[in-house]
DRENZA-534958 format. One record per residue: residue in three letters; chain; x, y, z of N, C-alpha, C in turn. Coordinates in nm, 3 decimals. Layout:
# DRENZA-534958
residu, chaine, nc1, nc2, nc3, cac1, cac2, cac3, cc1, cc2, cc3
Ala, A, X, Y, Z, X, Y, Z, X, Y, Z
...
# end
This chain:
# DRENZA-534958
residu, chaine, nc1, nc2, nc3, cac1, cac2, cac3, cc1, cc2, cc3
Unk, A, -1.885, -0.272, -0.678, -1.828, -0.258, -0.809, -1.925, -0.305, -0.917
Unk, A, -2.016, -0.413, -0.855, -2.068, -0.431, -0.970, -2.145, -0.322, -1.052
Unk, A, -2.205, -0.269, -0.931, -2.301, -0.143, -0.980, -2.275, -0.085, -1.052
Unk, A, -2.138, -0.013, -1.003, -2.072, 0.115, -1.101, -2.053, 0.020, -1.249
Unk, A, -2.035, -0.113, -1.287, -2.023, -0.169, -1.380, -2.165, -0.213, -1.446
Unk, A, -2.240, -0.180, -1.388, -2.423, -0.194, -1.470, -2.440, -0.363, -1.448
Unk, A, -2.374, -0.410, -1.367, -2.374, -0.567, -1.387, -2.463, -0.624, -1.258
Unk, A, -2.547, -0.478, -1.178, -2.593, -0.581, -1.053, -2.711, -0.639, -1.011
Unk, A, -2.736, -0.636, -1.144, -2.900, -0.754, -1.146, -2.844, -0.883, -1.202
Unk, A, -2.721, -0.915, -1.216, -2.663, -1.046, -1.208, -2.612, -1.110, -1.175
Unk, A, -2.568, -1.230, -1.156, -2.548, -1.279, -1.031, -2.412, -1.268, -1.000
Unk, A, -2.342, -1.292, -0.842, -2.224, -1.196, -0.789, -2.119, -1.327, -0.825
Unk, A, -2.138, -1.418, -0.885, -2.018, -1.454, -1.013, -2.057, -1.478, -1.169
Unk, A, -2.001, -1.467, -1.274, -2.034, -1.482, -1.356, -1.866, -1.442, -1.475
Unk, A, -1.893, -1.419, -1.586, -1.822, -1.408, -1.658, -1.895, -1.296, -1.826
Unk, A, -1.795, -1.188, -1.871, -1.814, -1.166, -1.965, -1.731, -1.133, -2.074
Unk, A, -1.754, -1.114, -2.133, -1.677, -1.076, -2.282, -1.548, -0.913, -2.246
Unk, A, -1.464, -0.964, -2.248, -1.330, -0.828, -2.225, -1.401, -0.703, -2.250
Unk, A, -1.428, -0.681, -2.396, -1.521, -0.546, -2.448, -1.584, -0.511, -2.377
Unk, A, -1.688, -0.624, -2.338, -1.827, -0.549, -2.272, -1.750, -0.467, -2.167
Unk, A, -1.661, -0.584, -2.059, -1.659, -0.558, -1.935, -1.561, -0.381, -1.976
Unk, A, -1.439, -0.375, -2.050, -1.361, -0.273, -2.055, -1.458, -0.147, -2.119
Unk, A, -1.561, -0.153, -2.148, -1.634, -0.069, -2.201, -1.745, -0.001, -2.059
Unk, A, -1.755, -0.118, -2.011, -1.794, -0.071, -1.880, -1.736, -0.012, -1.779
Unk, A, -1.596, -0.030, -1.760, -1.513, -0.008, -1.681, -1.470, 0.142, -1.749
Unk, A, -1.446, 0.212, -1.860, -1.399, 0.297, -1.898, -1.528, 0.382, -1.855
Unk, A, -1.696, 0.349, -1.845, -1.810, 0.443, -1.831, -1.860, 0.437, -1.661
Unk, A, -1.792, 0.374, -1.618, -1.852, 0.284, -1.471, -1.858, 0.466, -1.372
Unk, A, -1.798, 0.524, -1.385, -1.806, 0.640, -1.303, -1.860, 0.768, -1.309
Unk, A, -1.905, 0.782, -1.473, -2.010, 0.865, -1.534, -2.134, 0.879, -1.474
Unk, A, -2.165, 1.014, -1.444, -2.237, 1.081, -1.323, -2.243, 1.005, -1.175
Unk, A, -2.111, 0.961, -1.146, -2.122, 0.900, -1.024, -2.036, 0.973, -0.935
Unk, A, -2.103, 0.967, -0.818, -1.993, 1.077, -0.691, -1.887, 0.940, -0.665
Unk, A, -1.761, 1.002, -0.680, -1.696, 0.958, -0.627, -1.607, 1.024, -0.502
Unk, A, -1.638, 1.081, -0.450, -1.570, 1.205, -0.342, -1.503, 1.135, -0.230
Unk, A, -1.577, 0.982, -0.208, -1.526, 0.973, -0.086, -1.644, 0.932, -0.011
Unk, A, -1.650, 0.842, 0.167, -1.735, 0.880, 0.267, -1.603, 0.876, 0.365
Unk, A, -1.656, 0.958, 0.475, -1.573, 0.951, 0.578, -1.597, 0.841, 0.727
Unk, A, -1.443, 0.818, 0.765, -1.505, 0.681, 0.870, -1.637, 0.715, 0.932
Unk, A, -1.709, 0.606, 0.990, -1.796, 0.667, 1.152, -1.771, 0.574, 1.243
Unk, A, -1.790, 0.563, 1.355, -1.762, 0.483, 1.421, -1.908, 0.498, 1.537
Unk, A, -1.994, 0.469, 1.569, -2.125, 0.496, 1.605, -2.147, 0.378, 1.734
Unk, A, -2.208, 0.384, 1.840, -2.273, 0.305, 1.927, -2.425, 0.360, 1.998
Unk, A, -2.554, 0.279, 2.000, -2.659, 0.354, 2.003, -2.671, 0.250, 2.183
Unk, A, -2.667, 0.368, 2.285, -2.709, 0.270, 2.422, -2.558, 0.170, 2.437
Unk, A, -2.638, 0.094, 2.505, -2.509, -0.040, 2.556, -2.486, -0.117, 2.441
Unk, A, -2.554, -0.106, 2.301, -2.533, -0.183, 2.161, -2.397, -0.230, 2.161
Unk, A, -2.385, -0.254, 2.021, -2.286, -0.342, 2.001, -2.209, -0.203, 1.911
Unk, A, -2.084, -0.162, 1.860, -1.997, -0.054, 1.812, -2.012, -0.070, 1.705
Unk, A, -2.027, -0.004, 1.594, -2.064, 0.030, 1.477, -1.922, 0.087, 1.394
Unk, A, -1.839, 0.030, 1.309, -1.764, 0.110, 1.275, -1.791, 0.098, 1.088
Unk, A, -1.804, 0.213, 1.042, -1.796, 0.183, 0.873, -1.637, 0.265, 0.838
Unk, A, -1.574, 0.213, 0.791, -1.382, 0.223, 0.788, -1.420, 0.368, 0.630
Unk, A, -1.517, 0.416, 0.565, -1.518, 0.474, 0.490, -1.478, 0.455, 0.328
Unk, A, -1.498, 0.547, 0.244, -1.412, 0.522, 0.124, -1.326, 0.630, 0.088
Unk, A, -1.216, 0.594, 0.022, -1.118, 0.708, -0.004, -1.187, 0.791, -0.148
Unk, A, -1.176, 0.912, -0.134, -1.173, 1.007, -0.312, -1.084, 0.939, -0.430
Unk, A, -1.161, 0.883, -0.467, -1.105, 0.805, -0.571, -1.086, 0.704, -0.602
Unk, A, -1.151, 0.619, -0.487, -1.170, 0.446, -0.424, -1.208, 0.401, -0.597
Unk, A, -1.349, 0.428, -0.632, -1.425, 0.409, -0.764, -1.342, 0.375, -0.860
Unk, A, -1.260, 0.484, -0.910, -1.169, 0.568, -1.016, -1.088, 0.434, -1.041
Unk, A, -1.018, 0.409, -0.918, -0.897, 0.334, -0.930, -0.908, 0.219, -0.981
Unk, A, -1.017, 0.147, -0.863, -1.033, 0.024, -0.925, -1.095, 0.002, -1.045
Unk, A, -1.199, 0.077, -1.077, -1.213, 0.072, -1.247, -1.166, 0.091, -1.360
Unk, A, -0.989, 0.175, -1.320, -0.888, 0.137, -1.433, -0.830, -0.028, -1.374
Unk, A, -0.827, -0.016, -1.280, -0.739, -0.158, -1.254, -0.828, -0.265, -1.370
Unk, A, -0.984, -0.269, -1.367, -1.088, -0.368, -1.394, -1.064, -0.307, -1.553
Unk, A, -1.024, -0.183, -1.625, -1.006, -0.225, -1.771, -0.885, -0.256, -1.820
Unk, A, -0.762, -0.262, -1.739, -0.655, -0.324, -1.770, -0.625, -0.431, -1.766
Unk, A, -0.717, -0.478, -1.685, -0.777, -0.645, -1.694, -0.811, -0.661, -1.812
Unk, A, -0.917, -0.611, -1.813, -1.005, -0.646, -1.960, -0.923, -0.612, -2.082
Unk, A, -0.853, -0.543, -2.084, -0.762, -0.551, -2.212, -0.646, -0.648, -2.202
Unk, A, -0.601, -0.658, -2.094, -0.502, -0.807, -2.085, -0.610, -0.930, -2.138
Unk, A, -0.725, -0.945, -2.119, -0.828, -1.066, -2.137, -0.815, -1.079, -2.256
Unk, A, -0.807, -0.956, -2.327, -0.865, -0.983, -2.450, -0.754, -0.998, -2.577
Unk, A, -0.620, -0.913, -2.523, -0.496, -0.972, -2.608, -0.454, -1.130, -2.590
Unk, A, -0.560, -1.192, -2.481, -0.520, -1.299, -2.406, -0.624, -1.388, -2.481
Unk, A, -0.769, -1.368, -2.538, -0.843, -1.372, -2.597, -0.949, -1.475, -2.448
Unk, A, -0.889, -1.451, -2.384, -0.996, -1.511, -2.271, -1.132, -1.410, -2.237
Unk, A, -1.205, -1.498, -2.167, -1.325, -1.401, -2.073, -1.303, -1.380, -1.973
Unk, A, -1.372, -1.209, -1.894, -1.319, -1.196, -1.733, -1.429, -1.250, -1.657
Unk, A, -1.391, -1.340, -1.545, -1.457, -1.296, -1.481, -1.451, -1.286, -1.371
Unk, A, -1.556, -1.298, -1.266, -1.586, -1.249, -1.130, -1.688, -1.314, -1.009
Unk, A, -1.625, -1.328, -0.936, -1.709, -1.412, -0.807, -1.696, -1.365, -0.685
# end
């Protein structure tokens, strides 16, 4: 999430200003695929099982309204969001 939020050259807690963050959150998916990956579940030889559980079409979408309805609760709230 941070990515899609331009925030991931900083560090994985921190805090910012409602605006910034809801301004980010309203752009966070602009030219970004959000389609989806599908499970895999993979083993190479006698290894150890590999499973990646996938993402749903629309995984992105969602949580980045959830993350500006935050940020607008923050900010009628006049607090900062943040994240760790």
């Amino acid at each position: 999430m941070l990515n899609r939020l331009g925030l991931a050259d900083r560090e994985l807690a921190g805090e910012a200003d409602p605006d910034d963050i809801l301004g980010r959150a309203l752009t966070g998916n602009v030219g970004q695929d959000d389609a989806g990956t599908a499970d895999v579940t993979s083993r190479t030889g006698d290894g150890p099982l590999w499973v990646d559980c996938g993402v749903e079409t629309g995984y992105f979408a969602g949580k980045l309204e959830a993350i500006a309805s935050l940020a607008a609760i923050a900010k009628e709230r006049g607090l900062m969001v943040a994240w760790s």
